[in-house]
Steps between C-alpha positions, in 0.01 A plus 500: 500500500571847427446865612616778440494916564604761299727769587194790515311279704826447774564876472103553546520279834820657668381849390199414729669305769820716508408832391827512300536471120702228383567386182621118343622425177625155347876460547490094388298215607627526859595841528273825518606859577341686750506895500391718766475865481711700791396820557649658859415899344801591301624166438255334269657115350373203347668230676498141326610153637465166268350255713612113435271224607716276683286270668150407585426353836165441588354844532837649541702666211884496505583840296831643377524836490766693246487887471919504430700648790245616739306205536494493838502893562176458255321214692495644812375841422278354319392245750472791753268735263249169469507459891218610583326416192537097475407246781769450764740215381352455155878584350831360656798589431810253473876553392583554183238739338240184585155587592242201650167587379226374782214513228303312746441803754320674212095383546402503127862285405394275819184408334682406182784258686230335769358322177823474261838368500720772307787308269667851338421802383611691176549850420349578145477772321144604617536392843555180735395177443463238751484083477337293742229228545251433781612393834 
């Protein structure tokens, strides 16, 4: 079996959830950038990060995270302008530039792995795909 969501529609959903606009676009089948618009007054920057799917774990996604040199400078401003905005615990961060995913904590994405067992998920050019079956 297979679902998937289109970029829009993942934008749509963290626009709502989030408040902040952020954009994907297809890097390769595993790989999507992610862009997020900075804007402290003066300084206004997009600032982009390719995202690798490493690994899918039950409801938990293994992520690798490349913006070039400030990877980690990147991830945790980034990670501290969400606070407040995504459930407690929903990201971890590991070594590396590694981010663990908790998709679980998220009530809609909950619903989705109560009653299927994810195999992998692809990055195409519209959006994400994911393959399963029925537990």
């Amino acid at each position: 079996m297979k679902a998937s969501i289109s970029f829009p529609e993942l934008q749509n959903i963290l626009q709502e959830k989030t408040e902040q606009n952020i954009g994907f676009a297809f890097v390769d089948d595993k790989t999507v950038k992610v862009t997020y618009p900075l804007n402290l007054g003066i300084i206004k920057k997009d600032l982009s990060a390719d995202l690798t799917i490493v690994e899918m774990e039950g409801s938990n996604l293994l992520v690798k995270v490349d913006a070039g040199r400030g990877t980690d400078t990147l991830l945790g401003t980034a990670l501290s302008l969400l606070k407040n905005k995504i459930p407690e615990g929903l990201i971890e961060k590991r070594s590396e530039g590694m981010l663990l995913l908790h998709l679980g904590q998220i009530e809609q994405v909950k619903t989705v792995f109560d009653a299927i067992q994810v195999n992998d998920i692809h990055v195409l050019d519209s959006g994400l795909e994911v393959e399963g079956g029925l537990k």
